[in-house]
Backbone as ProteinMPNN parsed JSONL, in Angstrom:
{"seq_chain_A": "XXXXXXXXXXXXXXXXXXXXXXXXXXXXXXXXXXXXXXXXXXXXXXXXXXXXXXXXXXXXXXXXXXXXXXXXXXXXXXXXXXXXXXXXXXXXXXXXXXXXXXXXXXXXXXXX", "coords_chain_A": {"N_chain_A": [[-4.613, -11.101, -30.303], [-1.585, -13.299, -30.867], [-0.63, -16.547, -30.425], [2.136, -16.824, -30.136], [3.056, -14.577, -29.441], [1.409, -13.771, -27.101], [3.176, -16.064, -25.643], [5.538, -15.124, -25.336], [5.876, -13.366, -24.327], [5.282, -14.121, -21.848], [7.492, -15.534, -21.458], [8.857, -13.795, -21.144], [8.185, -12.783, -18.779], [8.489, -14.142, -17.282], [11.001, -15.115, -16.953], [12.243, -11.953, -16.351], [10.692, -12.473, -13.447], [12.277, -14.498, -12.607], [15.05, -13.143, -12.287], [14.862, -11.624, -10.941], [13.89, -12.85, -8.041], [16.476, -14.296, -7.954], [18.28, -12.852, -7.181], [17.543, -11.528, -4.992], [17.74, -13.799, -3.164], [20.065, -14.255, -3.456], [21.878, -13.566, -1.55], [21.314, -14.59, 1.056], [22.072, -17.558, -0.065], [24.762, -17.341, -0.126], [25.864, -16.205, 1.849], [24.705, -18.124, 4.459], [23.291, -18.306, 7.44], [25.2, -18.084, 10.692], [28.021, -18.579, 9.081], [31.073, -16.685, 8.48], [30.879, -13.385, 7.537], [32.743, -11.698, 4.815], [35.298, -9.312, 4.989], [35.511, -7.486, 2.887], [32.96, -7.248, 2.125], [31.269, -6.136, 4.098], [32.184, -4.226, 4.631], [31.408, -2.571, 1.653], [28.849, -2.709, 2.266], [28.528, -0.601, 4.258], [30.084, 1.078, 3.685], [28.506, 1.876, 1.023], [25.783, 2.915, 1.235], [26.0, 5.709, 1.82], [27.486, 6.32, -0.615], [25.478, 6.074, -2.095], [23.327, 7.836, -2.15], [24.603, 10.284, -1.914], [25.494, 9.972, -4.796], [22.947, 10.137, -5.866], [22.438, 12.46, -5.085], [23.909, 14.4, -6.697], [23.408, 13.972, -8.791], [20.739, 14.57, -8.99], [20.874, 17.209, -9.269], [22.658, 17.783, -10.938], [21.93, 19.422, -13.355], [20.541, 21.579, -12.299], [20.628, 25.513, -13.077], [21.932, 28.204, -12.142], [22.597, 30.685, -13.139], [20.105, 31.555, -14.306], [16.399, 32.245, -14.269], [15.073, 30.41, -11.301], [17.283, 30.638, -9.945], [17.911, 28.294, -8.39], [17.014, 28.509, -6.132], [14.555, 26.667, -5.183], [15.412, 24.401, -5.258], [17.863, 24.49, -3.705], [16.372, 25.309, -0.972], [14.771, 23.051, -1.026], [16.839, 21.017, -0.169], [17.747, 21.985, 1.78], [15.554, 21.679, 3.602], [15.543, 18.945, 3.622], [17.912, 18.036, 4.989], [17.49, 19.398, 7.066], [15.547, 18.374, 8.678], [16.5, 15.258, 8.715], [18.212, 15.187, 10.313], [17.128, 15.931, 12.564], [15.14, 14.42, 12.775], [15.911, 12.017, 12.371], [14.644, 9.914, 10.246], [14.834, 8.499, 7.432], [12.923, 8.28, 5.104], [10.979, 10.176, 6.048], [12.486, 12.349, 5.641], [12.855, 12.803, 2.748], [10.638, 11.644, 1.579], [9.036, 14.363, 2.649], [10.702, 16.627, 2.264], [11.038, 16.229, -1.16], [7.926, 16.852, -1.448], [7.782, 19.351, -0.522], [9.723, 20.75, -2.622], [8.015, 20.239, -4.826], [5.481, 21.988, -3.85], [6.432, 24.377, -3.957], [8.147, 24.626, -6.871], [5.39, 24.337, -8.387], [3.836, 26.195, -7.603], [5.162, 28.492, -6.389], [7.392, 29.206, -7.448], [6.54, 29.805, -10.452]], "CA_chain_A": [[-3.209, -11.339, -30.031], [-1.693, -14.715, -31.695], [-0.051, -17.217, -29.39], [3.719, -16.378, -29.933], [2.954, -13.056, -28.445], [1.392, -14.545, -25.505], [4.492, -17.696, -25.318], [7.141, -14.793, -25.927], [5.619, -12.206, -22.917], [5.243, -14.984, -20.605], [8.865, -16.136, -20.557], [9.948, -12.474, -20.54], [7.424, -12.261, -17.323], [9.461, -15.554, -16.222], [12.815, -14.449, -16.832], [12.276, -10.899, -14.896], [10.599, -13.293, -12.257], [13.949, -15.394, -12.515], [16.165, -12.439, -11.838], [14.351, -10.872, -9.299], [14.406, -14.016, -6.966], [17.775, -14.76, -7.823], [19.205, -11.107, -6.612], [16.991, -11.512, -3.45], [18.141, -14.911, -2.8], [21.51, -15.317, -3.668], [22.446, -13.115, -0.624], [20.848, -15.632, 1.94], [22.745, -18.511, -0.387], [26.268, -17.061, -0.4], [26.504, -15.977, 3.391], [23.907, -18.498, 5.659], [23.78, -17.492, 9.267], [26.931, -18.466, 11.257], [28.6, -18.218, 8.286], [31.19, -15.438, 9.157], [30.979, -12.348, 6.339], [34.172, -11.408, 4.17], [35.691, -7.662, 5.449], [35.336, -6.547, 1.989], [31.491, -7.153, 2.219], [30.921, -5.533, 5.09], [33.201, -2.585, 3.904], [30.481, -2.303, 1.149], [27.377, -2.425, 3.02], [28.81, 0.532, 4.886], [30.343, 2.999, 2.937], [27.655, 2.27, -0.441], [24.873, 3.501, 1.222], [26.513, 6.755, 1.299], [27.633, 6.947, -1.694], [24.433, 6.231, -3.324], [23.171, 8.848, -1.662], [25.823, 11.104, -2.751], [25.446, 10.141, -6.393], [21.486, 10.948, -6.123], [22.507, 14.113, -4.672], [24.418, 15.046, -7.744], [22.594, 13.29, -10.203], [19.286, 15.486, -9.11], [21.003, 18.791, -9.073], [23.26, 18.394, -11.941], [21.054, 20.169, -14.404], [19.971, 23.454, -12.057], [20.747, 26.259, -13.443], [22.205, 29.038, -10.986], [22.383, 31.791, -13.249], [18.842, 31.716, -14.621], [15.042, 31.7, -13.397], [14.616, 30.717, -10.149], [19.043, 31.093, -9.711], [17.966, 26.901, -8.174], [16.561, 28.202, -5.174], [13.686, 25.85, -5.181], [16.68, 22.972, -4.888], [18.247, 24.936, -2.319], [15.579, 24.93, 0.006], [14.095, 21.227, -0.613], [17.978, 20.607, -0.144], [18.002, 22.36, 2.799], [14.645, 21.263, 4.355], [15.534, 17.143, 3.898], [18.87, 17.796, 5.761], [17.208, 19.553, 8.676], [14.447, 16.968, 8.897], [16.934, 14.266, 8.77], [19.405, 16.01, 11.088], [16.544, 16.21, 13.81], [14.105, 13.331, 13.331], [17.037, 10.826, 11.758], [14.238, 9.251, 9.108], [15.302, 8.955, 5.421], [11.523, 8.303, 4.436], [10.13, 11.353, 6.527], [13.147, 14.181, 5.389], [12.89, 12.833, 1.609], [9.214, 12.552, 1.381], [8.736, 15.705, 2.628], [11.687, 17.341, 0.92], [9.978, 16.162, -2.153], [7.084, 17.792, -1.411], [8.236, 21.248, 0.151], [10.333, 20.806, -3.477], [6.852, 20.022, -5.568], [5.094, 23.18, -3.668], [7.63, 25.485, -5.021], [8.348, 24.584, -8.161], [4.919, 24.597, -8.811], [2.927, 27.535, -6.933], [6.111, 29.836, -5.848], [8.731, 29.645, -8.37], [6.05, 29.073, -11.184]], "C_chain_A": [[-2.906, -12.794, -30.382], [-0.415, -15.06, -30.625], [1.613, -16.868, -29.395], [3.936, -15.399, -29.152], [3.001, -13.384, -27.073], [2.849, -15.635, -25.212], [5.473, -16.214, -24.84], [6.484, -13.528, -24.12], [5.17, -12.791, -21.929], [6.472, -15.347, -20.143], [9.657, -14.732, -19.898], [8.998, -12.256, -18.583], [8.347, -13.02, -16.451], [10.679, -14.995, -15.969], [13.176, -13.215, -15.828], [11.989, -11.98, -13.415], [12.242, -13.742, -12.089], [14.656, -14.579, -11.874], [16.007, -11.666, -10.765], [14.5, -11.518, -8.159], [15.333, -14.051, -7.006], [18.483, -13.752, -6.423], [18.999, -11.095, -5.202], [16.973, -12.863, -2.746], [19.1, -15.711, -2.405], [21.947, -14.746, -2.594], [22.94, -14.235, 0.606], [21.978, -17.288, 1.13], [24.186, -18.432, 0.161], [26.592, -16.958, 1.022], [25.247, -16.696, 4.424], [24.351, -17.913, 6.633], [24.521, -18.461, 9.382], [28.408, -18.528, 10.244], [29.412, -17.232, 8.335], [31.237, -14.376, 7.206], [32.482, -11.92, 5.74], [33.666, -9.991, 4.651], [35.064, -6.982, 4.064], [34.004, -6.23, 1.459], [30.66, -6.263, 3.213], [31.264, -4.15, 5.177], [32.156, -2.088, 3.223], [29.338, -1.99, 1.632], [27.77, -1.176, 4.049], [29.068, 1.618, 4.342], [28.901, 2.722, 1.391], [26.271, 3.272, -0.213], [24.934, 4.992, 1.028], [26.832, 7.53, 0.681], [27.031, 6.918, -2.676], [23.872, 7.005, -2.918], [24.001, 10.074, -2.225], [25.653, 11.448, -4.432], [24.095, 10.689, -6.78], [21.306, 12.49, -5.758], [23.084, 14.988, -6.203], [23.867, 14.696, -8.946], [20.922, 14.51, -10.397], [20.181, 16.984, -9.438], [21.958, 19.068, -10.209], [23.014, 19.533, -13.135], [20.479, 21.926, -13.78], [21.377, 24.256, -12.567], [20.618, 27.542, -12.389], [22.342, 30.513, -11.434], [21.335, 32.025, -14.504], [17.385, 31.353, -13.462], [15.05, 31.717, -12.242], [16.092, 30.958, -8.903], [18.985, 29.448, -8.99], [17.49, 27.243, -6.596], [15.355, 27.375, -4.516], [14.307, 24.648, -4.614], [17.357, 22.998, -3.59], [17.363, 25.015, -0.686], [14.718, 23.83, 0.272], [15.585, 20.757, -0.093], [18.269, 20.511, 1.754], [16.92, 21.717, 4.509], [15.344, 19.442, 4.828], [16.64, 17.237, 4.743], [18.667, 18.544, 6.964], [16.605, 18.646, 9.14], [15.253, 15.734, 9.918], [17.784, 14.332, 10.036], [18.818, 15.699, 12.568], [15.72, 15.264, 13.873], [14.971, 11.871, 12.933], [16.08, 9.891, 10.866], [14.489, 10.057, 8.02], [13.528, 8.831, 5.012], [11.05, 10.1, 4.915], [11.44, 12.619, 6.13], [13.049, 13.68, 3.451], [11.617, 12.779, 1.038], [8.796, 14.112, 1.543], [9.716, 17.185, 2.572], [11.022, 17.642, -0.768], [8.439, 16.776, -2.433], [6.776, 19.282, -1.112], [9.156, 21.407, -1.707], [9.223, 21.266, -4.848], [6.169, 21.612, -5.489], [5.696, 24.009, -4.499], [7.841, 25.853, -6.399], [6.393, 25.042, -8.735], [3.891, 25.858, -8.906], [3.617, 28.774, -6.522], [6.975, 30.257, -6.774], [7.852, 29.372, -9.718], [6.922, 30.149, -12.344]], "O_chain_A": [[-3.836, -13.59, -30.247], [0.432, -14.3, -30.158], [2.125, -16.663, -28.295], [4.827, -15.31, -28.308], [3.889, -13.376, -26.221], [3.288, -15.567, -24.064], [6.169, -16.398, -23.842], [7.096, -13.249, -23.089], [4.628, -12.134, -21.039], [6.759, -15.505, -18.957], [10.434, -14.516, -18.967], [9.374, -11.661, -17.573], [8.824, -12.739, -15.351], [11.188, -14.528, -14.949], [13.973, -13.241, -14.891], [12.835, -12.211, -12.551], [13.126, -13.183, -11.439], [15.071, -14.998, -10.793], [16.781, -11.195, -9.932], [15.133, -11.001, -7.239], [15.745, -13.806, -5.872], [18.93, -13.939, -5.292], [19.834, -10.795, -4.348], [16.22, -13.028, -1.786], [19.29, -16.746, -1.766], [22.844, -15.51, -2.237], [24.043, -14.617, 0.996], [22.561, -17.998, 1.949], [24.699, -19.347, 0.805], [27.562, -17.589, 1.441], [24.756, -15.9, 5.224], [25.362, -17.234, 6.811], [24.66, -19.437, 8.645], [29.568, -18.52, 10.656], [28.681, -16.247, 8.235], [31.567, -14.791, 6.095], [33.368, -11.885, 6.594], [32.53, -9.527, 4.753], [34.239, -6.071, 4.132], [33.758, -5.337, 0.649], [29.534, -5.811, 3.004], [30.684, -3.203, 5.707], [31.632, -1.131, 3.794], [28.837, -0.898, 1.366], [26.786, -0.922, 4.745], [28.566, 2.74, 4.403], [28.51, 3.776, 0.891], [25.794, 4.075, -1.015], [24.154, 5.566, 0.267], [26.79, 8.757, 0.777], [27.347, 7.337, -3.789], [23.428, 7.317, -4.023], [23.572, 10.656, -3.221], [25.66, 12.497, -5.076], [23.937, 11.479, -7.711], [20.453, 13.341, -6.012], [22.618, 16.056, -6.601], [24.004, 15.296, -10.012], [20.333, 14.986, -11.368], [19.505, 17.796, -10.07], [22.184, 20.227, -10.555], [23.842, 20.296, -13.633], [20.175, 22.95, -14.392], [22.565, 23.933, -12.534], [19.549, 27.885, -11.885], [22.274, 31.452, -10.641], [21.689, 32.595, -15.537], [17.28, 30.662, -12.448], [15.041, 32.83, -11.717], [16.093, 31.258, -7.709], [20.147, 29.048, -8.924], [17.568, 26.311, -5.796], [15.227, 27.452, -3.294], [13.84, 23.995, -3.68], [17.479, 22.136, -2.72], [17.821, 24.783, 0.433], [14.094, 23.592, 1.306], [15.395, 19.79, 0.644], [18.677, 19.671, 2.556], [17.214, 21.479, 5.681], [15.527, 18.947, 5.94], [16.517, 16.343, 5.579], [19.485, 18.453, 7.879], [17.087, 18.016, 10.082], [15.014, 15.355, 11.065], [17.927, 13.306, 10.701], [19.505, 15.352, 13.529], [15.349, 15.01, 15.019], [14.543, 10.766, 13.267], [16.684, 8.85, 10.608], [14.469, 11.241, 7.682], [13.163, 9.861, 4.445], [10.858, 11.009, 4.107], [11.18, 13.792, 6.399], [13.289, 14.706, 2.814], [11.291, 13.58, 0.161], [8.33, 14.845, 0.671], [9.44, 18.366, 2.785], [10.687, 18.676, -1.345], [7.984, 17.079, -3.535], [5.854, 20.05, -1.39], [9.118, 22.602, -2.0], [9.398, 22.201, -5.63], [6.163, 22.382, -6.449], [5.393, 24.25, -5.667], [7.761, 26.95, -6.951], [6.23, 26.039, -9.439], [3.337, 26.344, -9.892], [3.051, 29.848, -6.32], [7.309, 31.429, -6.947], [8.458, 28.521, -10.368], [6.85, 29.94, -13.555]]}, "name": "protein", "num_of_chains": 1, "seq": "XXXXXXXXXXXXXXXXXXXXXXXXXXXXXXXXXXXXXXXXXXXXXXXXXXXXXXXXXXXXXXXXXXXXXXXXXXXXXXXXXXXXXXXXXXXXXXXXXXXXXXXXXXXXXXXX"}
């Protein structure tokens, strides 16, 4: 490998570095504690989580196919599992991990 290579995939290592700190930094810059928060920030941090949620909901399921194969019941019941989970133990790790995996089963050993 000849040194430009190395120079040129070190700054790009830097530069990601760079933007990664920034993103996780500039928060703590822009609003110190006692600092009071703008409404329209706080607006955000409330409803986005939601609606990224929302968009991963439709983003995964856009593509099944309801009148072929398995008609998407594979989707329908990982769908169904993560929102009982969540419903009854209130973790997002423990109903989407094991959504994802009641999803995995399926697809691969039931609906093969």
């Amino acid at each position: 490998m000849d040194k430009t290579a190395i120079i040129r995939g070190a700054l790009i290592v830097a530069a990601l570095a760079a933007a990664t700190m920034i993103t996780r930094f500039l928060p703590f810059l822009m609003f110190p504690r006692g600092k009071k928060i703008p409404g329209y920030v706080e607006y955000l941090g409330k409803t986005l989580p939601c609606a990224t949620i929302g968009l991963l909901v439709v983003y995964c399921l856009k593509d099944v196919d309801v009148w072929s194969g398995s008609h998407g019941l594979p989707e329908l019941i990982a769908v169904a599992v993560i929102v009982v989970l969540h419903w009854w133990k209130g973790s997002s790790l423990l109903s989407i991990g094991v959504g994802t995996a009641v999803y995995m089963v399926l697809v691969q050993t039931v609906f093969v």
